[in-house]
Each structure stands twice: as structure tokens, then as C-alpha cells.
LOKE-817933 format. One record per residue (C-alpha): x, y, z; residue number from 1; residue in three letters. Coordinates in Angstrom, 3 decimals. Last residue first. Layout:
+----------+----------+----------+-----+--------+
:       xx :       yy :       zz : num : residu :
+----------+----------+----------+-----+--------+
:        X :        Y :        Z : NUM :    ALA :
...
+----------+----------+----------+-----+--------+
% end
This chain:
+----------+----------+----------+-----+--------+
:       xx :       yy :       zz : num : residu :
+----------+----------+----------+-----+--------+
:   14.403 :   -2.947 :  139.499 : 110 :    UNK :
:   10.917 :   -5.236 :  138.042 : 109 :    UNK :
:    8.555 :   -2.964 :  137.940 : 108 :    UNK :
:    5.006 :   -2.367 :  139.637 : 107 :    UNK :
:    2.513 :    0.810 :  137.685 : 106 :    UNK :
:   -0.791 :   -1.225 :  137.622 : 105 :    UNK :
:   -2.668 :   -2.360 :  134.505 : 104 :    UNK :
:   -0.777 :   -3.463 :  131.136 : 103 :    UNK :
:   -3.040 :   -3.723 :  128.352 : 102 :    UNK :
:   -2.404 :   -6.069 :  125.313 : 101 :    UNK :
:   -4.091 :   -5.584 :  122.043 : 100 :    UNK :
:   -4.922 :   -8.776 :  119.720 :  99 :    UNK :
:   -8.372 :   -8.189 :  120.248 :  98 :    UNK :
:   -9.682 :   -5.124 :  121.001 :  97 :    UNK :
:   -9.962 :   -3.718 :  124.463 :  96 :    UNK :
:  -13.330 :   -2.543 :  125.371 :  95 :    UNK :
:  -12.250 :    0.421 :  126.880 :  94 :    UNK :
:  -14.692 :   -0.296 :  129.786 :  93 :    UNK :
:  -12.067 :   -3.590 :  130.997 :  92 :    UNK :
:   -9.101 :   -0.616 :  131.104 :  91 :    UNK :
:  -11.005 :    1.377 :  133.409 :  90 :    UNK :
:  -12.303 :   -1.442 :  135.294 :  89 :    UNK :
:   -8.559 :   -2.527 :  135.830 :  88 :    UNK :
:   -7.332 :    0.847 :  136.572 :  87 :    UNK :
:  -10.243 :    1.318 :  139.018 :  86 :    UNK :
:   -8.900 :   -2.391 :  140.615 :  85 :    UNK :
:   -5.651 :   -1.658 :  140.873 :  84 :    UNK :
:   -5.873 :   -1.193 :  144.667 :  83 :    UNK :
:   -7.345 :   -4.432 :  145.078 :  82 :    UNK :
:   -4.708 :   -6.480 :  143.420 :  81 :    UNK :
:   -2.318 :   -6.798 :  146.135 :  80 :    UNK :
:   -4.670 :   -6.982 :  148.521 :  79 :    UNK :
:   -5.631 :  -10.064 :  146.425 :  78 :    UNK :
:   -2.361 :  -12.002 :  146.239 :  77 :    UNK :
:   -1.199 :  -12.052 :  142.960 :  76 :    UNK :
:    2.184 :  -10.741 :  143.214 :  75 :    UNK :
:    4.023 :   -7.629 :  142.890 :  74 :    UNK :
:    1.478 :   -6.072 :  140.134 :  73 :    UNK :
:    1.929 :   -4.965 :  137.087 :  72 :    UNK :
:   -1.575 :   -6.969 :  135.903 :  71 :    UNK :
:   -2.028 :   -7.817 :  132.240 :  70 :    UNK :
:   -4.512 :   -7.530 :  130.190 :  69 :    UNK :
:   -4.817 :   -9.643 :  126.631 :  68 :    UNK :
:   -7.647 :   -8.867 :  124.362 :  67 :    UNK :
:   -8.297 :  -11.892 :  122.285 :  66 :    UNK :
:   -7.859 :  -13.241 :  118.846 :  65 :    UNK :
:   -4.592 :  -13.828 :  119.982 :  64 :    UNK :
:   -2.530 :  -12.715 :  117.032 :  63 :    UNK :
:   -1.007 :   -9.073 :  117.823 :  62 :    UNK :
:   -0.151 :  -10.832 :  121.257 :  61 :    UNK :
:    2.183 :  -13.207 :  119.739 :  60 :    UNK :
:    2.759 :  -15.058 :  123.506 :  59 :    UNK :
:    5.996 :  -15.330 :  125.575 :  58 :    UNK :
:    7.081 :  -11.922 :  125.972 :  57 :    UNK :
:    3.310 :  -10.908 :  126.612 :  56 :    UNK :
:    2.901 :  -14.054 :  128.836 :  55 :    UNK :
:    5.735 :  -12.774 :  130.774 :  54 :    UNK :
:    3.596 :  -10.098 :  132.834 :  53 :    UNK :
:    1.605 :  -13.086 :  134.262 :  52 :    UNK :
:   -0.815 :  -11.471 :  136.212 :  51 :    UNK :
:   -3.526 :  -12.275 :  133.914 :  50 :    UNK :
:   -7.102 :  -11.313 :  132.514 :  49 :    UNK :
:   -7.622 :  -12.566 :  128.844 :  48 :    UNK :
:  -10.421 :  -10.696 :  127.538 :  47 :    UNK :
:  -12.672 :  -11.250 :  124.429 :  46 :    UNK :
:  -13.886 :  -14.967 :  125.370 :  45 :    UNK :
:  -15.731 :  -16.890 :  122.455 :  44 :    UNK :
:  -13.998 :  -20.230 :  123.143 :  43 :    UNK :
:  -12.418 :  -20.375 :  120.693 :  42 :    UNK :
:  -10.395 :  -17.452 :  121.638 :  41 :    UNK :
:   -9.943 :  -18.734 :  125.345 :  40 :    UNK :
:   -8.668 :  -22.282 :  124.164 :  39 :    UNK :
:   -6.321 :  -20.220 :  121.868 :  38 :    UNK :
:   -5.324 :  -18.460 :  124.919 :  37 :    UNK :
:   -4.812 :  -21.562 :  126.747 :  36 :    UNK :
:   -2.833 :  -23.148 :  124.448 :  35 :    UNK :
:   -0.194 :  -21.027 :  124.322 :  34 :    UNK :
:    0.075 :  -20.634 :  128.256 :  33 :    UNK :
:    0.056 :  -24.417 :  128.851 :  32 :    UNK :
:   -2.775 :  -25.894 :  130.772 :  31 :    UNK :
:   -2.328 :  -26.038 :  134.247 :  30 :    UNK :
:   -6.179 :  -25.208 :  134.818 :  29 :    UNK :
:   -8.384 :  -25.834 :  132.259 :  28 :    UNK :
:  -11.377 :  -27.180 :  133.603 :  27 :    UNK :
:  -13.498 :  -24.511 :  132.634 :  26 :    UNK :
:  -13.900 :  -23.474 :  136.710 :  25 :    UNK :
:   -9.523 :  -23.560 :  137.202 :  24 :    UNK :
:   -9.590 :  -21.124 :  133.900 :  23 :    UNK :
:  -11.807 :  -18.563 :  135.378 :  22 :    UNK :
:  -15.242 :  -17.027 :  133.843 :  21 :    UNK :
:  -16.038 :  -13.591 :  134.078 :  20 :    UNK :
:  -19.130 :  -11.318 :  132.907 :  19 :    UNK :
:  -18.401 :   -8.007 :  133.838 :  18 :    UNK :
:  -21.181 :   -6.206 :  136.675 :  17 :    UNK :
:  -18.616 :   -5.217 :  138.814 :  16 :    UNK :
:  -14.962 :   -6.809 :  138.722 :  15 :    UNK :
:  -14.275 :   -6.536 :  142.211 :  14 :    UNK :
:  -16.257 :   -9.777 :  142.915 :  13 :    UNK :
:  -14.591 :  -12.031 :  140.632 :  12 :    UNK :
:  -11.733 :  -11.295 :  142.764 :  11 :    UNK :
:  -12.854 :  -14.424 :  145.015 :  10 :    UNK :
:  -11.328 :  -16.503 :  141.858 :   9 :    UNK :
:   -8.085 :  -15.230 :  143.061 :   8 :    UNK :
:   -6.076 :  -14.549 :  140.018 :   7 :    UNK :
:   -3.008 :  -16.753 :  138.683 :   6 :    UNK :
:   -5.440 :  -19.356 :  137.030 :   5 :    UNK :
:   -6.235 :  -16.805 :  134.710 :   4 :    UNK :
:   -9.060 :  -14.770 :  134.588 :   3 :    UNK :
:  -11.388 :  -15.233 :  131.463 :   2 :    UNK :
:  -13.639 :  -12.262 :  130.167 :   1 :    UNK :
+----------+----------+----------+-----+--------+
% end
């Protein structure tokens, strides 16, 4: 799985036993949205983790070649994320096929 540059790399933690890599530690950090999920697909990842709920808007999820998850949460601060993190484990044990997006966490824009 890759986390996005939007994700506290100390969040690694929460995630178990899953084997995670982040975008700042591959060097690609600030690289454009499109062409960091190809990056991710070529690079063999299977998950996209993100808190960017307008990558889905922005991105033709169906052709990824990567699971795409995406946080509905507030912001990305890491207390904010903690309490999601059963949802997110949930989600992660689905083994979500590529070219799927999963939204995690129940926050909407009023």
C-alpha cells in the first residue's frame, strides 16, 4: 500500500501488520495527482491510501490499476484519523480490487 503525502507517516503504525510505503519516502512527494497513481501502479502498489476526497472527482478511478481509499475525514491530522482506523483495516482486509475506490469515515462537506 502507498499513503499519500497527505497522511502522517507516524500513521504507519495504526496500520498493523500491512506493508506501507509513503510518497515523501519514494521520493515523490509534490508530484501531480495523475501521475502519482500511475507511478503507484507501476510501481507494483495495490492500494492508494489518501485523504484527498477530490482525487476521485479528479482521477478515472475504474482505470488506476490500483485500489484507491479514501479518508472522509475533516482533515489529516492524526487524531483525526485515529478513530477511523477499524474502518480503515476493515476496508484494507477486503482486499480492494483495483480500479475500486473506498471511501472510509462518515465526514461531509454541509
Amino acid at each position: 500500500m502507498l499513503l499519500d503525502e497527505d497522511i502522517p507517516r507516524a500513521f504507519i503504525r495504526d496500520l498493523g501488520n500491512h506493508d506501507v510505503s509513503t510518497v515523501v519516502d519514494l521520493g515523490w512527494a509534490s508530484t501531480k495527482n495523475g501521475v502519482l497513481l500511475r507511478l503507484a501502479a507501476a510501481g507494483g502498489f495495490e492500494v492508494f491510501l489518501t485523504a484527498d476526497r477530490n482525487m476521485p472527482f479528479q482521477q478515472n478511478v475504474p482505470a488506476l490499476g490500483l485500489a484507491l481509499v479514501v479518508l472522509a475525514v475533516p482533515n489529516s491530522r492524526i487524531e483525526t484519523i485515529r478513530p477511523v482506523v477499524p474502518e480503515i483495516l476493515a476496508a484494507l482486509n477486503r482486499r480492494p480490487k483495483a480500479g475500486t475506490l473506498t471511501m472510509v469515515g462518515n465526514w461531509r462537506v454541509s
